[in-house]
RORORO-160679 format. One record per residue: residue in one letter; x, y, z of N, C-alpha, C, CB in turn. Coordinates in nm, 2 decimals, always signed. Glycine has a CB too. Example, Ala and Ser with C-alpha at 12.3 -4.5 7.8 and 13.67 -1.06 7.14 Angstrom:
BEGIN
+-----+--------+--------+--------+--------+--------+--------+--------+--------+--------+--------+--------+--------+
: res :    n_x :    n_y :    n_z :   ca_x :   ca_y :   ca_z :    c_x :    c_y :    c_z :   cb_x :   cb_y :   cb_z :
+-----+--------+--------+--------+--------+--------+--------+--------+--------+--------+--------+--------+--------+
:   A :  +1.32 :  -0.57 :  +0.78 :  +1.23 :  -0.45 :  +0.78 :  +1.32 :  -0.33 :  +0.78 :  +1.13 :  -0.45 :  +0.90 :
:   S :  +1.28 :  -0.22 :  +0.71 :  +1.37 :  -0.11 :  +0.71 :  +1.29 :  +0.00 :  +0.79 :  +1.41 :  -0.06 :  +0.57 :
+-----+--------+--------+--------+--------+--------+--------+--------+--------+--------+--------+--------+--------+
! end
This chain:
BEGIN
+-----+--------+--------+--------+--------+--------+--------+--------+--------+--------+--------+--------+--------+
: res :    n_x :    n_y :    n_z :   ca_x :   ca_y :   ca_z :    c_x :    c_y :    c_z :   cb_x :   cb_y :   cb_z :
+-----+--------+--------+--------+--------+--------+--------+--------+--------+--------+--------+--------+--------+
:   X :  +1.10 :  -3.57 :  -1.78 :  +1.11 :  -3.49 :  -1.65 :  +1.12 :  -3.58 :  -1.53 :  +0.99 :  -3.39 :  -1.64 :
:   X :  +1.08 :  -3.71 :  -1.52 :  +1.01 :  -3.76 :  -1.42 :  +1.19 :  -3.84 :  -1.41 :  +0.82 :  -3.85 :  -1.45 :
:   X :  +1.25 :  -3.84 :  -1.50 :  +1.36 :  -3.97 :  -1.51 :  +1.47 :  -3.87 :  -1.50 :  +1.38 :  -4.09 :  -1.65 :
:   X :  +1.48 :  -3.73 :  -1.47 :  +1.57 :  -3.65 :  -1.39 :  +1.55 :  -3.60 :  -1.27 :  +1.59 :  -3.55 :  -1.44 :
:   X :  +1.40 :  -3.64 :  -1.23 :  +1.38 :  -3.59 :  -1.12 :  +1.45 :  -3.73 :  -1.02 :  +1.22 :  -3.55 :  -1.11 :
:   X :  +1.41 :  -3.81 :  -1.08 :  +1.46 :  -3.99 :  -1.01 :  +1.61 :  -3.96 :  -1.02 :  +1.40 :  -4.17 :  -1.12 :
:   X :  +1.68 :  -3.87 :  -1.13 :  +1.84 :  -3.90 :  -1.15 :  +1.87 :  -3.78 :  -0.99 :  +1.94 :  -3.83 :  -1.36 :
:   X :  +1.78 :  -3.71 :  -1.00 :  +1.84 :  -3.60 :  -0.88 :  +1.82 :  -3.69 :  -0.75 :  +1.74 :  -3.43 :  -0.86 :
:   X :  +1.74 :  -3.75 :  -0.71 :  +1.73 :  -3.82 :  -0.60 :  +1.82 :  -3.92 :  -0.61 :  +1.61 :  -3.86 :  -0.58 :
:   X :  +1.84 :  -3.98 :  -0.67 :  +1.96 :  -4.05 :  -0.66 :  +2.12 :  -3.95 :  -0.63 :  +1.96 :  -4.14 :  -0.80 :
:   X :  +2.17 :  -3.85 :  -0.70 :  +2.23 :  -3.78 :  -0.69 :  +2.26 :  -3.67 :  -0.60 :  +2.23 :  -3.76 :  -0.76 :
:   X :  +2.18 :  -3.68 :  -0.48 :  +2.16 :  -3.56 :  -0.39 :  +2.25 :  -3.47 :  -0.35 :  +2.13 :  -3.60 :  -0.29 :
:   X :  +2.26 :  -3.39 :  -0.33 :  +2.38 :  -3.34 :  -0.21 :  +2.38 :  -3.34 :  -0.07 :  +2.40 :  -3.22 :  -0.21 :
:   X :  +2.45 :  -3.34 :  -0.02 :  +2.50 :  -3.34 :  +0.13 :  +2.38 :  -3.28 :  +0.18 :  +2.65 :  -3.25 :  +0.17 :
:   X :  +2.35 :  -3.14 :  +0.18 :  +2.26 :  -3.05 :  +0.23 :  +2.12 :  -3.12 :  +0.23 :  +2.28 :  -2.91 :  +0.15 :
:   X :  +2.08 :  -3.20 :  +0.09 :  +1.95 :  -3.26 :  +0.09 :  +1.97 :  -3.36 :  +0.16 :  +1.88 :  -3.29 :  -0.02 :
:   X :  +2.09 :  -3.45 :  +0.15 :  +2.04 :  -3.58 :  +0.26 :  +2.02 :  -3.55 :  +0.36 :  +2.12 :  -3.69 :  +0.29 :
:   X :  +2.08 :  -3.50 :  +0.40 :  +2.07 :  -3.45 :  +0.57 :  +1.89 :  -3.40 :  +0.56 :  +2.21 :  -3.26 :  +0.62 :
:   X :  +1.86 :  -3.32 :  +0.54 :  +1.75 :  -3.25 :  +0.56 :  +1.61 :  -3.38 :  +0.51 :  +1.76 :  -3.10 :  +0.45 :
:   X :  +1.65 :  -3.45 :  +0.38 :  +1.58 :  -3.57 :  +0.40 :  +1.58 :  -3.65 :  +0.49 :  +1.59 :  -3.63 :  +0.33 :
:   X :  +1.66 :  -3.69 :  +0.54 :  +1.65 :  -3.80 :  +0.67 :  +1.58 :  -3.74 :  +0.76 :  +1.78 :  -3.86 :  +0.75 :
:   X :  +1.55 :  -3.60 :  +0.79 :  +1.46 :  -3.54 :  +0.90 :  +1.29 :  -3.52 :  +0.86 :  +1.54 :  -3.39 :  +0.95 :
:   X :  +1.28 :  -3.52 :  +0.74 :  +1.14 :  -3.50 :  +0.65 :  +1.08 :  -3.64 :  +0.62 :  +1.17 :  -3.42 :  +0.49 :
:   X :  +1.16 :  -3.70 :  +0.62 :  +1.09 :  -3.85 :  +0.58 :  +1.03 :  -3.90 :  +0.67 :  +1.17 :  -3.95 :  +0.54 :
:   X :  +0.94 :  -4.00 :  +0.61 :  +0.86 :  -4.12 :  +0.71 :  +0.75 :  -3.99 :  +0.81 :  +1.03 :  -4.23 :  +0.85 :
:   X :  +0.70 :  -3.87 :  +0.75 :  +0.59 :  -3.81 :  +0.82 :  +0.67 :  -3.75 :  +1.01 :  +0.44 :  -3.95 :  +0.82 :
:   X :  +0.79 :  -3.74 :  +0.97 :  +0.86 :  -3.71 :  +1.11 :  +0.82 :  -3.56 :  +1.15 :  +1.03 :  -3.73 :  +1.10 :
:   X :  +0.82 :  -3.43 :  +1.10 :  +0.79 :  -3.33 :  +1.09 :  +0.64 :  -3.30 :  +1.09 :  +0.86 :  -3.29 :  +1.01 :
:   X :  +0.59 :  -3.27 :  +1.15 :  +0.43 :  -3.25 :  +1.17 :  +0.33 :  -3.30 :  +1.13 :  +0.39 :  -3.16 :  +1.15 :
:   X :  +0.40 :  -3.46 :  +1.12 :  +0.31 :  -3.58 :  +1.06 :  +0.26 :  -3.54 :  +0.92 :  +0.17 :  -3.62 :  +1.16 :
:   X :  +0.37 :  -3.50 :  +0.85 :  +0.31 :  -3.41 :  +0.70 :  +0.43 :  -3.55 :  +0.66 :  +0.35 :  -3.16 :  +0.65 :
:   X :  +0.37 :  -3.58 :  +0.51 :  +0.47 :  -3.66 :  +0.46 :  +0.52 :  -3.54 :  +0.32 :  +0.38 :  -3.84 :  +0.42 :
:   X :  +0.64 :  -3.60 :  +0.28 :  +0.73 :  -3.49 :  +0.20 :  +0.74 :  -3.60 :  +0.11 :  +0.88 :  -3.40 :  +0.27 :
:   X :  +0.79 :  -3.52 :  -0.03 :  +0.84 :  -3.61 :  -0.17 :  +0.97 :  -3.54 :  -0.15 :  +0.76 :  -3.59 :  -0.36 :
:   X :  +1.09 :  -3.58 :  -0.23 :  +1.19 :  -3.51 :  -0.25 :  +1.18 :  -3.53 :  -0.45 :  +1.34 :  -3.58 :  -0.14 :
:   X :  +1.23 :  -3.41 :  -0.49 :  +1.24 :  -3.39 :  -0.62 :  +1.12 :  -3.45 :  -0.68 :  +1.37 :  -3.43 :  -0.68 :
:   X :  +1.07 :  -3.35 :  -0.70 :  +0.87 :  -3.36 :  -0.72 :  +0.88 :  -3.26 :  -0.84 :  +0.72 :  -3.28 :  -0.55 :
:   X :  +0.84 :  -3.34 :  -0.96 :  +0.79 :  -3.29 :  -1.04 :  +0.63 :  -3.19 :  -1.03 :  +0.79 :  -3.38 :  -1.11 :
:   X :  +0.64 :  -3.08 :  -1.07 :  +0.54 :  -3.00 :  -1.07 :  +0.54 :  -2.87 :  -1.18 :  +0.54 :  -2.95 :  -0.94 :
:   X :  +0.46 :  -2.91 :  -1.30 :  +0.44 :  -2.85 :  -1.41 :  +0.57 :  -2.89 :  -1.47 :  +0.41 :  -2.71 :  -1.40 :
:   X :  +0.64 :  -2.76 :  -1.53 :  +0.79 :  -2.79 :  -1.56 :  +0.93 :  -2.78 :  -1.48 :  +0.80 :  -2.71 :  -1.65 :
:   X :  +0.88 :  -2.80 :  -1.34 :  +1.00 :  -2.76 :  -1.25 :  +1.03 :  -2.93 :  -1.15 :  +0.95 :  -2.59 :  -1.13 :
:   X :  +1.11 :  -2.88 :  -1.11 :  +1.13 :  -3.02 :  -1.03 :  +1.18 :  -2.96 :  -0.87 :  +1.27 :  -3.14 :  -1.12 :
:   X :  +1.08 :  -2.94 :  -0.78 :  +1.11 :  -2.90 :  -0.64 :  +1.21 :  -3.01 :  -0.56 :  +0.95 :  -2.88 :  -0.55 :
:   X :  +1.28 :  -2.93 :  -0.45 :  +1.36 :  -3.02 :  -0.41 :  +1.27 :  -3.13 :  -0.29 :  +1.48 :  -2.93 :  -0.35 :
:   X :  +1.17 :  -3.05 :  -0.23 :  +1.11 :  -3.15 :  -0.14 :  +0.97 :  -3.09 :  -0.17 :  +1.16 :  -3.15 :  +0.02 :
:   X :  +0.81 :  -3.15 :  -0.13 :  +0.70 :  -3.11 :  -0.16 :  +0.65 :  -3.19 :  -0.05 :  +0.65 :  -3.13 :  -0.30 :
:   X :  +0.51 :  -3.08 :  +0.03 :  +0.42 :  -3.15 :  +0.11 :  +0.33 :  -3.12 :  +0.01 :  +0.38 :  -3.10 :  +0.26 :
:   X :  +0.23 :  -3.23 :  -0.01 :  +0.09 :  -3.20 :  -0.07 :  +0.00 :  -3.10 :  +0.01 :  +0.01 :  -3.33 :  -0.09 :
:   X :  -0.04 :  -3.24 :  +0.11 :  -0.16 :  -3.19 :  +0.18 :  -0.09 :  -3.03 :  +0.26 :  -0.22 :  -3.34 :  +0.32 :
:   X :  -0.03 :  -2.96 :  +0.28 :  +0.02 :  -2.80 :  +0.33 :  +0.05 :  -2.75 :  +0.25 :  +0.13 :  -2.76 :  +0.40 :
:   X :  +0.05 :  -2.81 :  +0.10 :  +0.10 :  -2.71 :  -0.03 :  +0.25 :  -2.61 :  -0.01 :  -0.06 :  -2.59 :  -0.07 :
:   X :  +0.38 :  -2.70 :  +0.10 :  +0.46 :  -2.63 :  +0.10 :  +0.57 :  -2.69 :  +0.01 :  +0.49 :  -2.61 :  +0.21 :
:   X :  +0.65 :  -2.59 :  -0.04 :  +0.76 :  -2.65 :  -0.12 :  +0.90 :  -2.58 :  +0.00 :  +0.76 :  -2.57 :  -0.33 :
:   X :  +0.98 :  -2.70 :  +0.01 :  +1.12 :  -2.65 :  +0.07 :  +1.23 :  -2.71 :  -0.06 :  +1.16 :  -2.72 :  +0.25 :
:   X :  +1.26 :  -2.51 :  -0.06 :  +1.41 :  -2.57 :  -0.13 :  +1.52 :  -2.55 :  -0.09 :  +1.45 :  -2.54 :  -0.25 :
:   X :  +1.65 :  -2.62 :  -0.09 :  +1.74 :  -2.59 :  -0.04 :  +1.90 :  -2.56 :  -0.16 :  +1.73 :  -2.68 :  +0.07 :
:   X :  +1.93 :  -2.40 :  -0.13 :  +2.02 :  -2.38 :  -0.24 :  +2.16 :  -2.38 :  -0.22 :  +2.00 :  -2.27 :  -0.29 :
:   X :  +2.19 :  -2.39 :  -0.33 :  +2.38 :  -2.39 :  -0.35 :  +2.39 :  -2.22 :  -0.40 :  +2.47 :  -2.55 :  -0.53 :
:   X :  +2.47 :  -2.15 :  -0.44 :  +2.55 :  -2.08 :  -0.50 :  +2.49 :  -2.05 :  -0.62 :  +2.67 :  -2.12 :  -0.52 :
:   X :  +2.48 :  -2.15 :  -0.72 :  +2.38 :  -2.10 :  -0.84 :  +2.23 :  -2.03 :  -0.83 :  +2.34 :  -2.23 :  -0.93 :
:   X :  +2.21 :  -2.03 :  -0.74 :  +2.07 :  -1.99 :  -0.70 :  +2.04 :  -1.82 :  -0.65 :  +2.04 :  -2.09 :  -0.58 :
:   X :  +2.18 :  -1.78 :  -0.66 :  +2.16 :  -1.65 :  -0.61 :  +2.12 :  -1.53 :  -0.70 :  +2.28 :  -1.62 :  -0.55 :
:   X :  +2.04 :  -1.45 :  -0.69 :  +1.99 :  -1.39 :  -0.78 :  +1.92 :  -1.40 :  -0.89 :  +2.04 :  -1.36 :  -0.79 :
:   X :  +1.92 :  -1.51 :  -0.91 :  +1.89 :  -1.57 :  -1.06 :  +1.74 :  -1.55 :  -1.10 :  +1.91 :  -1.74 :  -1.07 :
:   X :  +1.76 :  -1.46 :  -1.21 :  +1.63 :  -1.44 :  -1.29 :  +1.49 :  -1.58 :  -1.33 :  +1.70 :  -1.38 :  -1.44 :
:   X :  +1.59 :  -1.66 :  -1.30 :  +1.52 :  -1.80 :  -1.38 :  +1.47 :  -1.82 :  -1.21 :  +1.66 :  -1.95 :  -1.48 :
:   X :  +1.50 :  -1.87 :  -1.15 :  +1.44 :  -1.88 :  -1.00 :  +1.31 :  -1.79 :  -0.94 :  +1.57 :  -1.85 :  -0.89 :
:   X :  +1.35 :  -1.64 :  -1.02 :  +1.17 :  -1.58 :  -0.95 :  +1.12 :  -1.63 :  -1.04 :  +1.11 :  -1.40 :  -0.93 :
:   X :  +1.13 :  -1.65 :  -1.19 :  +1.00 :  -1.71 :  -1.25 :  +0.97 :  -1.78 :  -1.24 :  +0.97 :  -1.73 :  -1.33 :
:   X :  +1.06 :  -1.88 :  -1.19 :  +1.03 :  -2.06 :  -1.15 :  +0.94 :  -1.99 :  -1.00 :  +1.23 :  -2.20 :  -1.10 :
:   X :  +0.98 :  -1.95 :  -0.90 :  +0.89 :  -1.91 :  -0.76 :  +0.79 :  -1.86 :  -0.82 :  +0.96 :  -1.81 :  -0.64 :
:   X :  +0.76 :  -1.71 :  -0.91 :  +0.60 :  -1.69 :  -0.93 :  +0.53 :  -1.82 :  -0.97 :  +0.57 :  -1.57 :  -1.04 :
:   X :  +0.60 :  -1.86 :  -1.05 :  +0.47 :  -1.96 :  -1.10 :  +0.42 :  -2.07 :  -1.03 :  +0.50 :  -2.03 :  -1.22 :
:   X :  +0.50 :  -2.10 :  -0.91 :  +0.49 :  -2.25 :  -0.79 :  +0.36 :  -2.14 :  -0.75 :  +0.65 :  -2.30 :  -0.63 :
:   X :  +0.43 :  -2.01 :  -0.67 :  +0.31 :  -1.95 :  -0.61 :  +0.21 :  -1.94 :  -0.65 :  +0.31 :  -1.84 :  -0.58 :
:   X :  +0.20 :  -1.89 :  -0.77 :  +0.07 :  -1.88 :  -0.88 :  -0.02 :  -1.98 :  -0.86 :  +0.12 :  -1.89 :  -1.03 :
:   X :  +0.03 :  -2.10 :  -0.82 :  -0.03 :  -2.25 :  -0.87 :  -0.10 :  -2.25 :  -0.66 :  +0.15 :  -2.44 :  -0.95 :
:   X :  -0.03 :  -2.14 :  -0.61 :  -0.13 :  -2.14 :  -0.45 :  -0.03 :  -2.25 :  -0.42 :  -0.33 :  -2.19 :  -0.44 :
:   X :  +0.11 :  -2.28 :  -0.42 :  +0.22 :  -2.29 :  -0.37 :  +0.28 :  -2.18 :  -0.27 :  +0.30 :  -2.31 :  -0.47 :
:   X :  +0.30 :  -2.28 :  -0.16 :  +0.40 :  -2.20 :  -0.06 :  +0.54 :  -2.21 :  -0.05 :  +0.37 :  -2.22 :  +0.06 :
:   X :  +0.64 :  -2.14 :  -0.08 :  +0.75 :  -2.20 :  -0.09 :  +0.85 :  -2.15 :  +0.01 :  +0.79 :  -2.18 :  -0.20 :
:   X :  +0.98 :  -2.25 :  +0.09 :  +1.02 :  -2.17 :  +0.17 :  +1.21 :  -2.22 :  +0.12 :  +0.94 :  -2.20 :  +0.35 :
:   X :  +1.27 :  -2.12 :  +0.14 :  +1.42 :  -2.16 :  +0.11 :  +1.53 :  -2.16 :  +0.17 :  +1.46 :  -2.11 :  +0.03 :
:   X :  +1.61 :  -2.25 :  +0.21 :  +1.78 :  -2.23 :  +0.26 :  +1.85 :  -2.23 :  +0.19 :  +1.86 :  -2.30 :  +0.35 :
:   X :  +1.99 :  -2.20 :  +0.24 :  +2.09 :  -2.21 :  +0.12 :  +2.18 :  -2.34 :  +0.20 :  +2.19 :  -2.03 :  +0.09 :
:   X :  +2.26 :  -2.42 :  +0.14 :  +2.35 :  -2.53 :  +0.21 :  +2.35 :  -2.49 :  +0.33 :  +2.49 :  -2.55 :  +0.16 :
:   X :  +2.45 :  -2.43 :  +0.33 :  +2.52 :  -2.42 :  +0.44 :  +2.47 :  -2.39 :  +0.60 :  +2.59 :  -2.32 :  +0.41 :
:   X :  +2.32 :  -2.33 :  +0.58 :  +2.21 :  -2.32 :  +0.68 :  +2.19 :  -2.48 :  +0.71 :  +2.06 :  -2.23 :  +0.63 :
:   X :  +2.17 :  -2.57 :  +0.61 :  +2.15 :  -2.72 :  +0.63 :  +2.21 :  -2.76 :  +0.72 :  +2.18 :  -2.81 :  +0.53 :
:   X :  +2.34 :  -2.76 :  +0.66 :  +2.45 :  -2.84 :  +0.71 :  +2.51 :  -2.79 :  +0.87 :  +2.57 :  -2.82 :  +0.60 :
:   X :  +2.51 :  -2.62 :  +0.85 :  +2.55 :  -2.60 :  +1.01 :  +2.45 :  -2.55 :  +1.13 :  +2.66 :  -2.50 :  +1.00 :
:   X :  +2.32 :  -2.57 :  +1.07 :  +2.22 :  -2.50 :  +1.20 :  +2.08 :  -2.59 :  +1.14 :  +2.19 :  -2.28 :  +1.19 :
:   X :  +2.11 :  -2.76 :  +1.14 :  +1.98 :  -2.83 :  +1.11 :  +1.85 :  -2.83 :  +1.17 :  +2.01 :  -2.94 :  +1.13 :
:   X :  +1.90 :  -2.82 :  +1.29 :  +1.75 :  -2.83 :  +1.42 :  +1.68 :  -2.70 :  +1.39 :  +1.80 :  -2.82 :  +1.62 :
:   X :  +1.72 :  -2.57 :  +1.32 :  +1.68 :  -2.47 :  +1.31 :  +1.62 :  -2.46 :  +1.18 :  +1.78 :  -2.40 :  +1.34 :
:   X :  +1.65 :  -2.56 :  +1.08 :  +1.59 :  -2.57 :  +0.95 :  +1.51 :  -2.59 :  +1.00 :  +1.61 :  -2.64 :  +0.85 :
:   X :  +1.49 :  -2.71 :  +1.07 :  +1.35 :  -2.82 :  +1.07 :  +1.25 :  -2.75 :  +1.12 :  +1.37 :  -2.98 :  +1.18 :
:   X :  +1.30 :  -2.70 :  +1.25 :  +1.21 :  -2.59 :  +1.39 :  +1.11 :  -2.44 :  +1.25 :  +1.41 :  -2.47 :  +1.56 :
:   X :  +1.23 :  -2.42 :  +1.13 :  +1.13 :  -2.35 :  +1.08 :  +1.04 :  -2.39 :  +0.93 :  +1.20 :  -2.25 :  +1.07 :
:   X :  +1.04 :  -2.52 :  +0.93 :  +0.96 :  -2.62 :  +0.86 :  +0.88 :  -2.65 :  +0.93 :  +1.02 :  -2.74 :  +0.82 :
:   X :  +0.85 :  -2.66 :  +1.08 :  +0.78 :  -2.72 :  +1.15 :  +0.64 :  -2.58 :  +1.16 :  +0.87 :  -2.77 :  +1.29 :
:   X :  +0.72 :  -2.47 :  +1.17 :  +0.62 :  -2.39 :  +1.18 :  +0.59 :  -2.30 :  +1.04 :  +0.65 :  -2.31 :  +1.29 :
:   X :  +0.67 :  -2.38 :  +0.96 :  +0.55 :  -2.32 :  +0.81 :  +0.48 :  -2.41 :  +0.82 :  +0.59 :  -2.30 :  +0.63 :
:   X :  +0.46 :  -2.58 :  +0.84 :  +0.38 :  -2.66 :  +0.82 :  +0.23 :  -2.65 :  +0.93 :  +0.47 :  -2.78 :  +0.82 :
:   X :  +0.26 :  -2.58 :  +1.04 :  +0.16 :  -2.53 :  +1.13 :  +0.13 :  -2.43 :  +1.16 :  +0.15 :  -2.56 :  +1.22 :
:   X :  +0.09 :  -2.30 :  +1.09 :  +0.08 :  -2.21 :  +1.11 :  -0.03 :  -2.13 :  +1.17 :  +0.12 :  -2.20 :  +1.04 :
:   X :  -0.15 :  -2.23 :  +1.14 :  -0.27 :  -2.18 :  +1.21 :  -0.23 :  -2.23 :  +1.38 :  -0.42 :  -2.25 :  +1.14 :
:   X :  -0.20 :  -2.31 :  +1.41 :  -0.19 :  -2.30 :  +1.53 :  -0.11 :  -2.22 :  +1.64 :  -0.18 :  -2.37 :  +1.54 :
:   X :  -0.16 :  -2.23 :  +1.74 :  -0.13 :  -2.07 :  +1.86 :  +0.03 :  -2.14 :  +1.92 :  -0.31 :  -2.05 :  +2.04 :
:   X :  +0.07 :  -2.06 :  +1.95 :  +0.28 :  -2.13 :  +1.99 :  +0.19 :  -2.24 :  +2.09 :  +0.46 :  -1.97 :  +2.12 :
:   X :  +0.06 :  -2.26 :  +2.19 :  +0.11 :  -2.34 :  +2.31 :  +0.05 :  -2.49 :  +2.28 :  +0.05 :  -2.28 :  +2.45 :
:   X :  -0.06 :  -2.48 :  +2.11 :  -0.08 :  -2.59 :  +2.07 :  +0.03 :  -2.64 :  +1.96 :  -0.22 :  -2.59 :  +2.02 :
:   X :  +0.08 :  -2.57 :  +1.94 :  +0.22 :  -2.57 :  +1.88 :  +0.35 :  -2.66 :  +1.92 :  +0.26 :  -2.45 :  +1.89 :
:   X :  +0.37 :  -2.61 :  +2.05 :  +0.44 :  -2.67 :  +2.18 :  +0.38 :  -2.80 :  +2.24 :  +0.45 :  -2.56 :  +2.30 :
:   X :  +0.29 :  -2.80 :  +2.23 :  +0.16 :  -2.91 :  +2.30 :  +0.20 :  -3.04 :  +2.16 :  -0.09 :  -2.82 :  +2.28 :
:   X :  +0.22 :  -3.01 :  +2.03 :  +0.18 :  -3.11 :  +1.92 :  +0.35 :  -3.15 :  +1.91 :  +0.08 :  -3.03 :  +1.77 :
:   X :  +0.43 :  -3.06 :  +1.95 :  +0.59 :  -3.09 :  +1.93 :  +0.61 :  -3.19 :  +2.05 :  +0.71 :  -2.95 :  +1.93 :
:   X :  +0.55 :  -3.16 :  +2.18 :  +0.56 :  -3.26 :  +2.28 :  +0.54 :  -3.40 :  +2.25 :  +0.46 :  -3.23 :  +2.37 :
:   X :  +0.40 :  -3.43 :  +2.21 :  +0.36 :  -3.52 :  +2.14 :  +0.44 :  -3.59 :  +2.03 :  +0.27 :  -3.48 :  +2.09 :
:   X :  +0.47 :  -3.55 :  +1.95 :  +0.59 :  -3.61 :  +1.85 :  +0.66 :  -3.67 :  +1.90 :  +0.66 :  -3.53 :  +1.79 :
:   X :  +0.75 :  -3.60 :  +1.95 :  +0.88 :  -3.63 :  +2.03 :  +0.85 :  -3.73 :  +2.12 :  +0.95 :  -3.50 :  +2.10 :
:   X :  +0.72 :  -3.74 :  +2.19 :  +0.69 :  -3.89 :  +2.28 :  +0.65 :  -4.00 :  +2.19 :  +0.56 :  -3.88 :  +2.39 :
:   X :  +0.60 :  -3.99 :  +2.08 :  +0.55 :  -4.10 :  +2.00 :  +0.71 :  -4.12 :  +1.90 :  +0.38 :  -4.03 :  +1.89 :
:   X :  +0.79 :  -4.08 :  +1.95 :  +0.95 :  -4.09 :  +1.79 :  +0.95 :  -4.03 :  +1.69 :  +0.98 :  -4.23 :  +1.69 :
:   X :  +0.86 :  -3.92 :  +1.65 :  +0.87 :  -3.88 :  +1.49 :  +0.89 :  -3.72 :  +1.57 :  +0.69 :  -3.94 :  +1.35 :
:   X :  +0.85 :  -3.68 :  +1.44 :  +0.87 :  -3.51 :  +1.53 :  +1.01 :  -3.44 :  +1.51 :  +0.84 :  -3.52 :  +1.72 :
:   X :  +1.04 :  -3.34 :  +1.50 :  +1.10 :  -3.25 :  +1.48 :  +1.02 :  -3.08 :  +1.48 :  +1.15 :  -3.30 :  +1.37 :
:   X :  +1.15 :  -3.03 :  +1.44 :  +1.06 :  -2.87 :  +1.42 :  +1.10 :  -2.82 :  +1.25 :  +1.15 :  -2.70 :  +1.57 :
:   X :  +1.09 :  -2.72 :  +1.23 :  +1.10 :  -2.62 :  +1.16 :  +1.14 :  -2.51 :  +1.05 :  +1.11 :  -2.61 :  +1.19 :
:   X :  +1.15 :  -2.37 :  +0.96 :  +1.23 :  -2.30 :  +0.81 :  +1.18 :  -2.17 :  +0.82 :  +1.18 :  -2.37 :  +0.63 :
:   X :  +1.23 :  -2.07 :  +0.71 :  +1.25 :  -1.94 :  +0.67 :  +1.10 :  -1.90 :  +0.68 :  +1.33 :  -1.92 :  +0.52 :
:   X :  +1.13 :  -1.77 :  +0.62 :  +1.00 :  -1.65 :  +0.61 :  +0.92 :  -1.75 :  +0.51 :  +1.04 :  -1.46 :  +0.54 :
:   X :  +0.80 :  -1.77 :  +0.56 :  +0.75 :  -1.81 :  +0.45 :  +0.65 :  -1.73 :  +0.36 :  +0.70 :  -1.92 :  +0.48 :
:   X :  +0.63 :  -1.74 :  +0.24 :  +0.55 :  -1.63 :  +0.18 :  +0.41 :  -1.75 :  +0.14 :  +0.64 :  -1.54 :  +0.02 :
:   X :  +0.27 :  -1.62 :  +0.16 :  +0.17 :  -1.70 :  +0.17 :  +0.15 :  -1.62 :  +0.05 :  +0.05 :  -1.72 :  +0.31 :
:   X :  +0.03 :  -1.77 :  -0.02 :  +0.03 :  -1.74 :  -0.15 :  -0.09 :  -1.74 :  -0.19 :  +0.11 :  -1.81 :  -0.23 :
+-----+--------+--------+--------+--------+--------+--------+--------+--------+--------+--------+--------+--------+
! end
């Protein structure tokens, strides 16, 4: 498992590089991210530990697919949070991924310590925002 998860990172798509260059190096709410993280028998596309969030981001095969809620109950099950785009959200409305990555990754906080901690970022170089509905688990 661990030497397909390494073949997928090597093999990315467009949609994940992009979205990795903005997750890496603890840039997003000083949370650090894996990309293609083994976990049980699945291989997530990106993983925070310490927030227990999973972001995935889908192609076309992903629509509807019976195999994907079982794969999602069982991340959740394990007290995984998971949140999802599809490409094309990557590729054409990035700042708007990140901005909602930023606020699944902080969610106890109130929008003006929110705004107060994105200030900060953005003066120190790292930082970004945000992703989708996220479901608490």
């Amino acid at each position: 498992m661990k030497h397909l998860a390494r073949n997928l990172r090597k093999n990315q798509t467009e949609a994940e590089g992009k979205i990795w260059q903005r997750l890496r190096s603890r840039q997003v709410a000083d949370c650090k991210f894996r990309r293609q993280h083994v976990i049980g028998a699945y291989i997530v596309d990106f993983f925070c530990l310490e927030r227990q969030l999973i972001v995935e981001i889908d192609g076309g095969q992903h629509a509807d697919s019976e195999a994907d809620a079982e794969r999602t109950h069982f991340l959740e099950s394990q007290g995984f949070r998971m949140i999802r785009f599809w490409n094309n959200e990557v590729l054409n409305s990035l700042d708007e991924v990140v901005e909602e990555i930023y606020r699944a990754l902080t969610p106890a906080l109130s929008p003006g310590e929110r705004e107060k901690e994105k200030v900060e970022e953005e003066n120190t170089g790292g930082g970004n925002a945000g992703a989708k509905e996220v479901k608490q688990g």
